[in-house]
C-alpha positions as CSV (number, residue, x, y, z in Angstrom):
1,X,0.0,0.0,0.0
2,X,1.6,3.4,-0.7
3,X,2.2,5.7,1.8
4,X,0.2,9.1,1.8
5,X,3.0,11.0,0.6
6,X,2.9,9.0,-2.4
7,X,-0.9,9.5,-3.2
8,X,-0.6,13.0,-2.2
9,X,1.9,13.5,-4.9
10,X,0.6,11.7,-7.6
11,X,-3.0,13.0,-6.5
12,X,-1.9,16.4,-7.3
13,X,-0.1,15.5,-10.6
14,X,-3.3,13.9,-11.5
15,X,-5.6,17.6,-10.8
16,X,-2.7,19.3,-13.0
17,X,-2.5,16.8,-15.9
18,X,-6.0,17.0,-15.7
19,X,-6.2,20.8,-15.2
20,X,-3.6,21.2,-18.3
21,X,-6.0,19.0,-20.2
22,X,-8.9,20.9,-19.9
23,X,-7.2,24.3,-20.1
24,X,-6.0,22.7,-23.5
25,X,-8.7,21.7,-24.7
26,X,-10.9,25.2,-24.3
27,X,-8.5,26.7,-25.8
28,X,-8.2,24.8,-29.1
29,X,-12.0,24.9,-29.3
30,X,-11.9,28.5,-29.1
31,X,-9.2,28.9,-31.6
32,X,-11.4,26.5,-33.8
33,X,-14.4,28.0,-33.4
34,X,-12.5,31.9,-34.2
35,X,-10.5,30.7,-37.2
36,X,-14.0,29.0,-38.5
37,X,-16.8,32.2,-37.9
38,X,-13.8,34.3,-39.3
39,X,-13.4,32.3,-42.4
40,X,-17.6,32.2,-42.9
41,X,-17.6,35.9,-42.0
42,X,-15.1,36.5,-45.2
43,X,-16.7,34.4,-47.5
44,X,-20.3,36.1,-46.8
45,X,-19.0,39.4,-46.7
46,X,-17.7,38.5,-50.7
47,X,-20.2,37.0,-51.7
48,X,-22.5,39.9,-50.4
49,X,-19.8,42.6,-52.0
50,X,-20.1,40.5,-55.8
51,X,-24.0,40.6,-55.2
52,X,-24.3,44.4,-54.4
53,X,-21.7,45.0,-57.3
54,X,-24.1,43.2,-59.5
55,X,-27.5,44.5,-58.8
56,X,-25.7,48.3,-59.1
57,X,-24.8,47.3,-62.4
58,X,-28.3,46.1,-63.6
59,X,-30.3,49.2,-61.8
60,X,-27.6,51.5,-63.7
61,X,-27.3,49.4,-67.4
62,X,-30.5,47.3,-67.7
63,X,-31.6,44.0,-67.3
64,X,-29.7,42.8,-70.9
65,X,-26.7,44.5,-69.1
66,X,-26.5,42.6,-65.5
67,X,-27.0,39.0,-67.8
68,X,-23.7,39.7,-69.9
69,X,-21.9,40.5,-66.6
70,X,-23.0,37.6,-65.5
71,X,-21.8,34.7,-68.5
72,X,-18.7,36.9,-68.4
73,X,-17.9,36.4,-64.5
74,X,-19.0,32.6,-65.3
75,X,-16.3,32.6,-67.6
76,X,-13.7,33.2,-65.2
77,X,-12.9,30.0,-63.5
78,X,-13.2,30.6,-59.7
79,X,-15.3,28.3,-56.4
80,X,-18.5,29.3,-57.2
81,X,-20.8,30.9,-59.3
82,X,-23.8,33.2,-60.2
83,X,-27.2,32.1,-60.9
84,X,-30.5,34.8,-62.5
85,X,-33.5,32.8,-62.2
86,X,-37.2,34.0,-63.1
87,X,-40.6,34.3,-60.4
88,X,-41.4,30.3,-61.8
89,X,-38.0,29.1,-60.6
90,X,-36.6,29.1,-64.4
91,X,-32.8,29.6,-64.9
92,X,-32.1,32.8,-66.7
93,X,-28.5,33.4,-66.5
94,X,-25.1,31.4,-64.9
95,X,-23.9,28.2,-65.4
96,X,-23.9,26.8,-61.3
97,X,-26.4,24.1,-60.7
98,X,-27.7,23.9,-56.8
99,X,-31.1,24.2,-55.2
100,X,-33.0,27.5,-55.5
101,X,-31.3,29.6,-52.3
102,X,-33.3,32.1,-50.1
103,X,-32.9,35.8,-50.0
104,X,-30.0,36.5,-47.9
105,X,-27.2,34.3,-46.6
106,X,-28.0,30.8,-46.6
107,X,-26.2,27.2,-47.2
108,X,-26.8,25.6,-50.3
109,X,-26.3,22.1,-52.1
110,X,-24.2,22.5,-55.5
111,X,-24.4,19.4,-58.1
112,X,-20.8,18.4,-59.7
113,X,-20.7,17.6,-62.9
114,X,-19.8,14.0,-62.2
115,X,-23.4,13.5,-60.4
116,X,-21.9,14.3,-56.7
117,X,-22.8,17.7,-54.6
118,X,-21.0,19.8,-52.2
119,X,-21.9,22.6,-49.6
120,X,-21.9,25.7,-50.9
121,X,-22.9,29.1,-49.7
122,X,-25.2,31.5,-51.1
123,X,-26.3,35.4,-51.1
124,X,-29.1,36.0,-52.9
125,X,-32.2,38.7,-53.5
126,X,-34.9,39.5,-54.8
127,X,-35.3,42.1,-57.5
128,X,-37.9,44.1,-58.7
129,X,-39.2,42.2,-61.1
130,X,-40.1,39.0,-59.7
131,X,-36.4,37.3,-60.8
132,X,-33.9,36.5,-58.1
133,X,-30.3,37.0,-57.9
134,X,-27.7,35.5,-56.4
135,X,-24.0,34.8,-56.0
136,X,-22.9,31.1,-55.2
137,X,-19.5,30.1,-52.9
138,X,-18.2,26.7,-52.9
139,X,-18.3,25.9,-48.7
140,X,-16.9,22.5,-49.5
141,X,-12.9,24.4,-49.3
142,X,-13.9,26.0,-46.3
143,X,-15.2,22.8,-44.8
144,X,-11.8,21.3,-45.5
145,X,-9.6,23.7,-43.6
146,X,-12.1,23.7,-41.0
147,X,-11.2,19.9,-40.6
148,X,-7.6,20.7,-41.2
149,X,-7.5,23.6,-38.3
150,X,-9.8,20.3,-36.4
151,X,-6.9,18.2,-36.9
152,X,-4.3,20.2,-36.1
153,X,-6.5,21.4,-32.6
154,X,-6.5,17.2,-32.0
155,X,-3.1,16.9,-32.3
156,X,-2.2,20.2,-30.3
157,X,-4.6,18.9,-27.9
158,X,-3.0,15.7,-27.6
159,X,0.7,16.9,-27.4
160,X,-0.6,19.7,-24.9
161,X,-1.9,16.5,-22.9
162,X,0.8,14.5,-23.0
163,X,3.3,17.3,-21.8
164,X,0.7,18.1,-19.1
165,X,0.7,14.5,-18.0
166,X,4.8,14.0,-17.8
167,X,5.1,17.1,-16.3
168,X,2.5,16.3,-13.6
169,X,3.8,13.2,-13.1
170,X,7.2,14.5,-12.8
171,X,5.8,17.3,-10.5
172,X,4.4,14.2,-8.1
173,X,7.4,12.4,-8.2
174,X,9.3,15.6,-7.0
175,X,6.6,16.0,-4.5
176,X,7.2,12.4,-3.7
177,X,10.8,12.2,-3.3
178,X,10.8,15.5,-1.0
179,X,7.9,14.4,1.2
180,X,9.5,10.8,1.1
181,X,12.8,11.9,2.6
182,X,10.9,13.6,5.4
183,X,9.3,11.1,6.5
184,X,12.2,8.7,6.1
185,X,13.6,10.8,8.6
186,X,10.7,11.5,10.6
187,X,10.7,7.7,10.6
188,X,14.3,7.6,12.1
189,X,13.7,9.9,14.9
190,X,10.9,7.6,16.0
191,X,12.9,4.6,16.0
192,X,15.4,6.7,18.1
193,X,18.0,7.9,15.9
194,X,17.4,11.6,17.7
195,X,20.6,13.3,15.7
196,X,18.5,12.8,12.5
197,X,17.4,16.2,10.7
198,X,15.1,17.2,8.0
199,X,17.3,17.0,4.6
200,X,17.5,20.2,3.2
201,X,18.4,21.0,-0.6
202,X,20.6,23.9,-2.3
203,X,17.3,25.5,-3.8
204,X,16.0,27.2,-0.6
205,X,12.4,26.8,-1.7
206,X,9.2,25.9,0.3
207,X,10.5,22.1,1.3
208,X,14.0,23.6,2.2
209,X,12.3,26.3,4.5
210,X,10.1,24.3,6.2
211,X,12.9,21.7,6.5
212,X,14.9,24.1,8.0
213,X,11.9,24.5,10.2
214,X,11.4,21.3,11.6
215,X,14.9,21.1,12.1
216,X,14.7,24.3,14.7
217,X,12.0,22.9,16.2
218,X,13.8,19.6,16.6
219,X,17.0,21.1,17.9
220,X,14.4,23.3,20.2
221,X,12.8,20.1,21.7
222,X,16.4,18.3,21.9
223,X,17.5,21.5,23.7
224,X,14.5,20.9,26.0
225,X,15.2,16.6,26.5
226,X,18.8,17.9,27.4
227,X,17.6,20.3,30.1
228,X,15.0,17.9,31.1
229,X,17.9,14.9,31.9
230,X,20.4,17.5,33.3
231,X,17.4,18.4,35.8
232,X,16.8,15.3,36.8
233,X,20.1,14.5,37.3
234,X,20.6,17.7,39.1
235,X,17.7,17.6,41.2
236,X,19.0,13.7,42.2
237,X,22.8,14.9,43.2
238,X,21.1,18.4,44.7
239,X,18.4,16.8,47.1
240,X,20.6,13.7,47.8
241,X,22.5,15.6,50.7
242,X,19.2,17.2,52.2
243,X,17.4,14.3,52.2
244,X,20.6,12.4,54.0
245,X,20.4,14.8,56.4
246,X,16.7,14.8,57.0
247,X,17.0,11.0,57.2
248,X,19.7,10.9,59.6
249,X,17.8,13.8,61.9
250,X,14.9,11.3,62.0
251,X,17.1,8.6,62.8
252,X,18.2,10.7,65.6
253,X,15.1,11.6,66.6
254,X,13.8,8.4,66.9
255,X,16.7,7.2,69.1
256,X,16.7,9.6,71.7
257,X,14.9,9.3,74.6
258,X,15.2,12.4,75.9
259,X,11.6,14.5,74.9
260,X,13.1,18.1,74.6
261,X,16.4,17.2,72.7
262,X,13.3,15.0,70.6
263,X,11.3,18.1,69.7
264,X,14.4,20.2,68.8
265,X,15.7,17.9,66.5
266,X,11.8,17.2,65.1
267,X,11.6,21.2,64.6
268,X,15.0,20.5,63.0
269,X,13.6,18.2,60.5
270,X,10.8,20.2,59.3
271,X,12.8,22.8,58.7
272,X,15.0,21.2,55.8
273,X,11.5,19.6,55.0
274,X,10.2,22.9,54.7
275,X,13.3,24.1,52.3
276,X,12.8,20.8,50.3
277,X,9.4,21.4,49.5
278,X,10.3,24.8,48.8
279,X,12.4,23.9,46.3
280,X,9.5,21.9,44.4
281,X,7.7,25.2,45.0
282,X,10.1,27.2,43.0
283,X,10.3,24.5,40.3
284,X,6.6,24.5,39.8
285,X,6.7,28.2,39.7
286,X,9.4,28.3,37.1
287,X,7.5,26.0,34.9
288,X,4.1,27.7,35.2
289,X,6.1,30.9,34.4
290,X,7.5,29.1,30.7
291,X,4.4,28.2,29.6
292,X,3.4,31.6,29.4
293,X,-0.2,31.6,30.6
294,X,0.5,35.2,32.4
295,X,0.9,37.2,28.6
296,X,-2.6,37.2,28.0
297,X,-2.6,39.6,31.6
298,X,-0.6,41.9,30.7
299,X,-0.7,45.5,32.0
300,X,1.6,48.8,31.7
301,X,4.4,48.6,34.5
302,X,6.4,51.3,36.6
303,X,9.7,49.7,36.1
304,X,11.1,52.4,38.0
305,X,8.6,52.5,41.1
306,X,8.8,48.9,41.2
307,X,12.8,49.0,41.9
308,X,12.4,51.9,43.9
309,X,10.3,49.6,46.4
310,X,12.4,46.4,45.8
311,X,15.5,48.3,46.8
312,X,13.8,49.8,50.1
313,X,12.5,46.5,50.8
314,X,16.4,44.8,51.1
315,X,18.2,47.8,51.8
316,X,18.1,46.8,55.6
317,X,19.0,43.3,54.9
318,X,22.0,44.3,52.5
319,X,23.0,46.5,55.2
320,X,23.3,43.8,58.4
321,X,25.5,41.9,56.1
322,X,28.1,44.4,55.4
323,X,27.0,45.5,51.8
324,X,25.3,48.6,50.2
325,X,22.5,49.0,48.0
326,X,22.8,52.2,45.5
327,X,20.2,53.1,43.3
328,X,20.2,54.9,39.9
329,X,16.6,55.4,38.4
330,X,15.3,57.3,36.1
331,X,11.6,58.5,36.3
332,X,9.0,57.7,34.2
333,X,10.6,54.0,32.9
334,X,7.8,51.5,31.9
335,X,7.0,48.4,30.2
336,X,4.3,46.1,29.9
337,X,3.7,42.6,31.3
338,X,3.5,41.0,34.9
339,X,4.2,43.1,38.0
340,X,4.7,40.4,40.3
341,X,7.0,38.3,37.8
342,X,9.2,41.3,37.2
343,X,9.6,42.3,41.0
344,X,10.4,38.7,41.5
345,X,12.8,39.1,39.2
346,X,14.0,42.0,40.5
347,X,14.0,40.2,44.7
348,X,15.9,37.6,43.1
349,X,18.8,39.4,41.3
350,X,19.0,41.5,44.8
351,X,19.4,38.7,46.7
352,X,22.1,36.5,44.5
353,X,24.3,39.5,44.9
354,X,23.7,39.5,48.1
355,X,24.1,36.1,49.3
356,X,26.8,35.5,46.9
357,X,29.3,38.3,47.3
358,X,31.7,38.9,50.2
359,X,30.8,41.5,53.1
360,X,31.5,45.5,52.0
361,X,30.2,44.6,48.7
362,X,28.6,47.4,46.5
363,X,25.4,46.5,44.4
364,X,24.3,48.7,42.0
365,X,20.3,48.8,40.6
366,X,19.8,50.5,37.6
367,X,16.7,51.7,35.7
368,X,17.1,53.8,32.7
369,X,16.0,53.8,28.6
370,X,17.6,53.2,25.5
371,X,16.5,53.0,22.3
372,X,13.1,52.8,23.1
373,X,13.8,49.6,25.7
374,X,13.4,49.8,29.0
375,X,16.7,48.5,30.9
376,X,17.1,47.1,34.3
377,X,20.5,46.6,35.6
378,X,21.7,45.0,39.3
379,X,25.6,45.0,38.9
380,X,27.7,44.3,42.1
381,X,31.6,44.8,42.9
382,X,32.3,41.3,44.1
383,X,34.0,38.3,42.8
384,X,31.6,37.8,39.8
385,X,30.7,34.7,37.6
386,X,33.6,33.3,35.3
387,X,32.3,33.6,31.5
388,X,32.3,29.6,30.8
389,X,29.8,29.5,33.9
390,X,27.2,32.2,32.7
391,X,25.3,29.6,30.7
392,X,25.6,27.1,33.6
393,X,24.0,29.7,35.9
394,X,20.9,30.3,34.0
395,X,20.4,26.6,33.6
396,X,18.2,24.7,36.6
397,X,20.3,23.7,39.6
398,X,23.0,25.3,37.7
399,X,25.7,26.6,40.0
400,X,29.4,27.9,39.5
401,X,32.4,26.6,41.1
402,X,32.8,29.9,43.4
403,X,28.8,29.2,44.5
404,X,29.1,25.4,45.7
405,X,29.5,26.2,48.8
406,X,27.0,28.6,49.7
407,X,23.2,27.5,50.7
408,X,20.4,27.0,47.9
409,X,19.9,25.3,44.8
410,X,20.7,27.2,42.1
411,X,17.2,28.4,40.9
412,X,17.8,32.2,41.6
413,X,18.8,33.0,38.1
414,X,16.6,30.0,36.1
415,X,13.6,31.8,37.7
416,X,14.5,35.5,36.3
417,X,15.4,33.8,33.3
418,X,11.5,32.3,32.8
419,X,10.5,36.0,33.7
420,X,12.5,37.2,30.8
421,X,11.3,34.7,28.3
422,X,7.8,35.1,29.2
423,X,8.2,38.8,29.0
424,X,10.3,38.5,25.7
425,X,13.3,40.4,27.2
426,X,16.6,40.0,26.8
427,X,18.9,38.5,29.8
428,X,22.1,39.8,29.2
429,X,25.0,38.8,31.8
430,X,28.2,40.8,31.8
431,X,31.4,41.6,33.5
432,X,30.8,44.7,35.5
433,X,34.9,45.2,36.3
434,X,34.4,43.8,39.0
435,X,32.0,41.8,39.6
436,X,28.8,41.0,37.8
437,X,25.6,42.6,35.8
438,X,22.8,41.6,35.1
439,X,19.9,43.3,33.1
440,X,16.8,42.5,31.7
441,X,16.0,44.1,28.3
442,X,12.3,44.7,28.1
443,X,10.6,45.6,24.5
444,X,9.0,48.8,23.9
445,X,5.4,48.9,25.8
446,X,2.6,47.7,23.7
């Protein structure tokens, strides 16, 4: 049974062959059908011209007249003739033998001298005597070339239909062979072979473009399976030593005989509980954030009012841990999307430079404009982050070398990363010399 690609493809070389065909086909019938009226039109307008030139010649010269012009045209061999008859039907003048034609144009039967007829056509009149006139065409030559101009429409038709049918059938087996080497490779990603791209050709047309395409989106969700095993491999070696520690707690716990010394290390235990499930809070929040459910609620947002209250809210707390908090706003800063996201944002990049930089420790916030964008910036004096470990940081339970050994879990920086995606801003970590900055490039307001 063929695959769908392969009646897709030939399906739609069938509807052009057959659209070729028919497109063929009405337009030899209405060549045929213009070169015939065109023809019949020229032989009735001369055979109306001879008749006119005739009857002027009787009314001017006489009846005796117009019969001499006429055995003198018959004279002249031509495809037709002339023919003067009288009121009873009796012939008068002109050689042509065919049935009595009516006034006007009309198709007649001519007798051959070897017994036989032929079509011929006729303009005849009435004159004022009774007698009718009229001036006979053979059709019989005009019948022929309408058969030859027939013949030649067949033949066009017929050529016209066989180049419509190779070429659709070479269109479908184009169709075929791209469509077949997609899902060939398709195919192989299914049975696991997850390196496997769409093939893309040297033409750059539809099929390359959406090729290129899928192949984005394949190196998107690969990018995405990568994250997904690092994450659970990170969440495994992160929670490993918590939950040792919780279990050996317990283990106390339930040793001890001693009620108070009990409690404490029970209160002890829900405390790392409490920081575990934490932990699965912020993960859940970071995912809810990615999937972007929060755009379709978005509202105008005092970027600058916002850091204002951010920065008075951990002053105090930079403060009893040795390190300063300076602020550089400008007024009237605004973007649109989620104000609780962004202050997040904003709580978390305060407190990464607090928590990881040494004591006496300046940290910077900015708020300003450029280019139309609003900009905020929280850059800090201390050690800062080495540039091969800026992508690490941003990643889930990523954490430099010079962070291992403070407390959390690494999800400061994932979580203000979510914000910016969801916000479509730009996360930009750089080396403030010394230390680090970070800022979040927000489009223009809608």
């Amino acid at each position: 049974m063929p695959r769908p690609a392969t009646r897709t493809a030939y399906r739609i070389a069938g509807f052009y062959a057959l659209s070729f065909a028919i497109a063929s086909l009405i337009l030899g019938a209405a060549i045929w059908a213009f070169a015939s009226h065109t023809l019949r039109s020229a032989l009735d307008d001369r055979l109306q011209s001879e008749l006119s030139t005739l009857m002027r010649a009787g009314a001017r010269e006489g009846r005796a007249a117009l019969i001499s012009d006429i055995i003198a045209r018959d004279l002249v061999p031509s495809g037709g003739g002339y023919l003067l008859i009288d009121r009873d039907g009796h012939r008068i003048a002109g050689k042509v033998d065919t049935t009595i034609p009516r006034p006007g144009l009309s198709d007649v039967q001519l007798t051959l001298g070897s017994g036989g007829t032929e079509p011929g056509r006729a303009a005849a009149v009435h004159l004022a005597d009774g007698e009718t006139l009229a001036v006979i065409g053979e059709a019989g030559t005009l019948a022929r070339i309408e058969k030859t101009l027939l013949a030649i429409s067949g033949l066009g038709f017929g050529l016209m239909v066989a180049i419509g049918v190779g070429g659709g059938f070479l269109i479908g087996a184009s169709i075929h062979r791209r469509l077949g080497a997609v899902d060939d490779a398709a195919r192989a990603i299914i049975d696991g072979n997850l390196a496997q791209r769409m093939p893309i050709g040297p033409r750059d047309d539809e099929f390359d473009r959406l090729a290129g395409t899928l192949n984005l989106m394949l190196d998107h969700i690969g990018q995405l399976m990568d994250s997904l095993r690092h994450v659970s491999d990170d969440i495994a070696h992160d929670l490993r030593t918590p939950l040792a520690r919780l279990r050996a707690i317990l283990e106390e716990a339930s040793d001890t005989a001693d009620a108070e010394t009990q409690r404490n290390l029970i209160d002890k235990a829900l405390v790392r509980m409490d920081s575990v499930m934490a932990l699965f809070g912020t993960i859940l929040r970071i995912s809810e954030i990615e999937r972007g459910a929060v755009r379709g609620h978005f509202a105008p947002v005092r970027l600058d009012w916002l850091a204002q209250e951010m920065i008075e809210s951990y002053g105090p707390a930079a403060q009893d841990g040795g390190r300063s908090i300076v602020a550089s706003i400008a007024e009237g800063v605004a973007t649109s999307g989620d104000e609780g996201l962004i202050g997040q944002a904003i709580v978390n990049l305060i407190e990464n430079a607090i928590k990881h930089t040494p004591p006496g420790t300046c940290i910077t916030v900015t708020v300003a404009r450029r280019d139309g964008h609003a900009v905020l910036t929280v850059a800090d004096d201390g050690p800062g982050v080495p540039t091969g470990d800026r992508a690490l940081v941003l990643r889930r339970f990523g954490r430099g070398e010079t962070s291992r050994s403070t407390s959390g879990y690494g999800l400061g920086l994932t979580l203000v990363a979510a914000v910016a995606a969801t916000h479509r801003a730009e996360l930009i970590l750089d080396d403030a010399s010394p230390g680090l900055a970070v800022s979040l490039v927000f489009p223009p307001p809608v």
